[in-house]
C-alpha positions as CSV (number, residue, x, y, z in Angstrom):
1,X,-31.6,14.6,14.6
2,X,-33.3,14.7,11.1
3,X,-33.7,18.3,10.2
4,X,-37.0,19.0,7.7
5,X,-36.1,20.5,4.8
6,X,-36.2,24.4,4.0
7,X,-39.1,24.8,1.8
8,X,-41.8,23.1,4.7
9,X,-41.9,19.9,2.8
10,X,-41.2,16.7,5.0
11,X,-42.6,14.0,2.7
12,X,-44.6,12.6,-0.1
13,X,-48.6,13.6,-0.6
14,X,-51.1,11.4,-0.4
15,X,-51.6,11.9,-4.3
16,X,-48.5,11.0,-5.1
17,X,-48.7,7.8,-3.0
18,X,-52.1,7.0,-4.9
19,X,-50.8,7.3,-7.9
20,X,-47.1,5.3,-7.5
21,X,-49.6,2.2,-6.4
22,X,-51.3,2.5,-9.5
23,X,-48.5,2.6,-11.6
24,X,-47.4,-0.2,-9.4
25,X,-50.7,-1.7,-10.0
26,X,-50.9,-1.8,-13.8
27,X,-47.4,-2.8,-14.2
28,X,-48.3,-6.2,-11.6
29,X,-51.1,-7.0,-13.1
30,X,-49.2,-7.2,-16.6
31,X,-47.4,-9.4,-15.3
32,X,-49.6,-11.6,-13.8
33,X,-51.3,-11.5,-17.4
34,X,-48.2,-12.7,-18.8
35,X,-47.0,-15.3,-16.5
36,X,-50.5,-16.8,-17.0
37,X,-50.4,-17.0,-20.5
38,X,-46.7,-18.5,-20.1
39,X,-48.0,-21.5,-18.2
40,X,-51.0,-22.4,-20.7
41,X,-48.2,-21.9,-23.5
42,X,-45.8,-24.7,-21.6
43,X,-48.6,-26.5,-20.9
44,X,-49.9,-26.7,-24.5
45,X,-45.9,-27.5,-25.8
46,X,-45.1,-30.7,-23.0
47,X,-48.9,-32.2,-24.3
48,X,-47.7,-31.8,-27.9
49,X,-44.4,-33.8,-27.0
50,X,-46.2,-36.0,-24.9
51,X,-47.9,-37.2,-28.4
52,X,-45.1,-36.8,-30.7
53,X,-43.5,-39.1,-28.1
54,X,-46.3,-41.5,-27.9
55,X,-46.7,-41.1,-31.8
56,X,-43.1,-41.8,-32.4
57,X,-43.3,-44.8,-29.8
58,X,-46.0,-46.7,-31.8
59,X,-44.0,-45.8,-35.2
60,X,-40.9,-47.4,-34.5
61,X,-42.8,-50.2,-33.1
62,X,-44.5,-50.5,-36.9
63,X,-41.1,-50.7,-38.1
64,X,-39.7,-53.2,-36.5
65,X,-42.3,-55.5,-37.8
66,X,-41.4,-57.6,-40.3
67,X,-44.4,-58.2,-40.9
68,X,-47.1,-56.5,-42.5
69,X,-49.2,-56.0,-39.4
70,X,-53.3,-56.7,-39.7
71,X,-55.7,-54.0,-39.3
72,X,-56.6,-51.1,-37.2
73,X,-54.1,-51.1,-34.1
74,X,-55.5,-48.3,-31.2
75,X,-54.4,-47.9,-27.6
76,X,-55.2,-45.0,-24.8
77,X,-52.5,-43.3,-22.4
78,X,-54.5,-41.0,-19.9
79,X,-56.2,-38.3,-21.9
80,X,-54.2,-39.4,-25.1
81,X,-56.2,-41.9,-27.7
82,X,-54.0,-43.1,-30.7
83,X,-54.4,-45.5,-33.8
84,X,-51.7,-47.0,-36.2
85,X,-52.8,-48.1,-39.1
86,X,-51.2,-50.0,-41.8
87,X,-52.0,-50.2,-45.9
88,X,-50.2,-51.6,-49.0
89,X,-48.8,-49.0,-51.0
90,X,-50.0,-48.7,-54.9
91,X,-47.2,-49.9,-55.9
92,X,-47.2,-47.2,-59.3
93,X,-47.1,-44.4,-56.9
94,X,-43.9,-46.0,-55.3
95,X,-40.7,-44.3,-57.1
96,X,-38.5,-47.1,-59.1
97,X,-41.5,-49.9,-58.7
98,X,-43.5,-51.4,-61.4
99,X,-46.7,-53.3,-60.3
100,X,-46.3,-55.0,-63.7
101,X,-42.5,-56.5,-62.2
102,X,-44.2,-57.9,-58.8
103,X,-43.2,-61.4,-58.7
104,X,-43.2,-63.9,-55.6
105,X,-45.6,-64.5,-53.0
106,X,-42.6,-63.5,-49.9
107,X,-41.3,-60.3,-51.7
108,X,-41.2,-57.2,-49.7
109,X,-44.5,-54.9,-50.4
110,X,-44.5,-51.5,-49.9
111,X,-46.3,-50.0,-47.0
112,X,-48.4,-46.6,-46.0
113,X,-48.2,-46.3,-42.0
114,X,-49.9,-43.7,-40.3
115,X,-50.1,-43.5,-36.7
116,X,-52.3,-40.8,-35.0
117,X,-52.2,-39.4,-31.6
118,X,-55.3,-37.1,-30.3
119,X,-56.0,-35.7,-27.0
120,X,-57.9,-33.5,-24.8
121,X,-57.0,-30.5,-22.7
122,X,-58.7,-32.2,-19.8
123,X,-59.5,-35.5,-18.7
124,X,-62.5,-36.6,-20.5
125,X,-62.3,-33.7,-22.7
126,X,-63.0,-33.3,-26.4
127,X,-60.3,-34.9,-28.9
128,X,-59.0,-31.2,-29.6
129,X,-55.2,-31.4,-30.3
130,X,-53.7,-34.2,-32.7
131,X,-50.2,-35.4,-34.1
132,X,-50.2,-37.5,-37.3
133,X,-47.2,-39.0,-38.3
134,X,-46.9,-40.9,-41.9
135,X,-44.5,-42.9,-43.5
136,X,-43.7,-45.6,-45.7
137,X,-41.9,-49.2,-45.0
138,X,-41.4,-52.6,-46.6
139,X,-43.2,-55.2,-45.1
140,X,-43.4,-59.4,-45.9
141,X,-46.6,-60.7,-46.2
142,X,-47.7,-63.6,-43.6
């Protein structure tokens, strides 16, 4: 048998339940608050590899040209648009070349490639979020 103890007391007040579900209150509630902004943070970071992956993707394909590609090349993955676009470098601005030595229809010419990924937080969204990747290669020319 469960004896009550001495003092008349045989439990917790109403107050003092109140106020351990508030405490427990607030401190849920933080948490929820957090977790939530965890999930747009993970969110946010696997659509920003999603491009550099798509990004990296259509660079390596540049390199492996050999050669110098024509134009404006675009594509669209889902809520990600990119374009890849290729320019012949000034060939002052390259270090060790001289555009006074350029000799020879076939030589290699050097290349600016940028490729640009953008997309949208939701399908058929604003172009918000981008990756731009630039770099240089040596191309032939057709």
């Amino acid at each position: 048998m469960i004896e009550a103890p001495r003092n008349g007391k045989a439990g917790f007040t109403l107050l003092e339940i109140l106020i351990a579900l508030a405490v427990f209150a607030i401190g849920v509630t933080g948490m929820l608050t957090a977790l939530g902004r965890h999930v747009k943070d993970v969110s946010l970071s696997e659509d920003h590899a999603r491009g550099v992956r798509i990004a990296r993707r259509e660079m390596n394909a540049l390199r492996r040209s050999r050669y110098m590609p024509n134009g404006e090349m675009t594509g669209e993955e889902g809520r990600y648009v990119w374009s890849a676009e290729v320019e012949e470098a000034d060939y002052d601005a390259v270090p060790g070349a001289d555009s006074d030595d350029f000799s020879g229809a076939r030589a290699l010419r050097p290349c600016d490639m940028t490729v640009m990924v953008q997309w949208s937080d939701v399908e058929g969204g604003e172009l918000k979020r981008r990756v731009l990747f630039k770099g240089m290669e040596l191309f032939q020319e057709r």
